[in-house]
N, C-alpha and C positions, 0 to 999 in steps of 0.2 A: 450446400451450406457448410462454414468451414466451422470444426468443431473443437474450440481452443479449450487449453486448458482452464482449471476453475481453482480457486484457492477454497484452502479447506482448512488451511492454521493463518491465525493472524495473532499473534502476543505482543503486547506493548511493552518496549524495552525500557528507552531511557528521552527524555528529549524528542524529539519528532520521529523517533524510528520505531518501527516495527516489524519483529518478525512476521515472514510472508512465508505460507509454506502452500506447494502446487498439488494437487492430485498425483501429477506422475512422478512426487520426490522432488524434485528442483524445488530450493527453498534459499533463503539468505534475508539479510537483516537491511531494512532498505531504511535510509532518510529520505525523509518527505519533507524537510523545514524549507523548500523554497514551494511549496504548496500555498501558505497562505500569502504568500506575496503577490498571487496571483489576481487577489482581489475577487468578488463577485462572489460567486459559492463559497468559494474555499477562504473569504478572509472569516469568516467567523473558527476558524484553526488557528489562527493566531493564538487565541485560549488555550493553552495544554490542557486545560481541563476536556473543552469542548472535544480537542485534539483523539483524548485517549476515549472517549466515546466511541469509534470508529468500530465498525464490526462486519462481518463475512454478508455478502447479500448477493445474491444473482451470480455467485462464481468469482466475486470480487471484493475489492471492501467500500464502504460507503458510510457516511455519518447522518444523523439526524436530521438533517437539515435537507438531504437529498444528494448533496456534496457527492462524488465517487471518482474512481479512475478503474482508466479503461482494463478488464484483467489480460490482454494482449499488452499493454504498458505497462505493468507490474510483469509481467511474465519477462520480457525485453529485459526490464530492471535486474531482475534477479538473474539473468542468463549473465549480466555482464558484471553484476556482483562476483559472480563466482570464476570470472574469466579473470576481476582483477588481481595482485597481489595482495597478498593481506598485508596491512599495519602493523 
């Protein structure tokens, strides 16, 4: 069984992004605003309100509604967060 990392910080910043931070230290500030464009689960994110609801569950984050992403996809995210150059 492969044994991925787990998120353990998630702070809501500004806008669709949130800090993500990993068990092993790898952490970075991810946008999520093409999430509710997705439709089906995730269009109830369209709400910032709903949006900042979003909280740590199973190693990952997820919202009330059942909404989540995979924490192997966040992990990928933040791996290339921190490869990009900063702004």
């Amino acid at each position: 069984m492969w044994d991925c990392n787990r998120v353990t910080r998630l702070e809501y910043r500004s806008g669709y992004s949130y800090f993500v931070g990993f068990d092993d230290g790898l952490s970075a500030v991810l946008d999520f605003a093409e999430y509710p464009n997705y439709g089906g689960v995730f269009a109830p994110l369209r709400s910032l309100e709903f949006f900042r609801q979003a909280h740590i569950e199973g190693g990952s984050i997820a919202w009330p509604n059942g909404a989540d992403i995979a924490p192997e996809t966040l992990y990928m995210k933040c791996e290339q967060a921190a490869l990009s150059p900063a702004s």
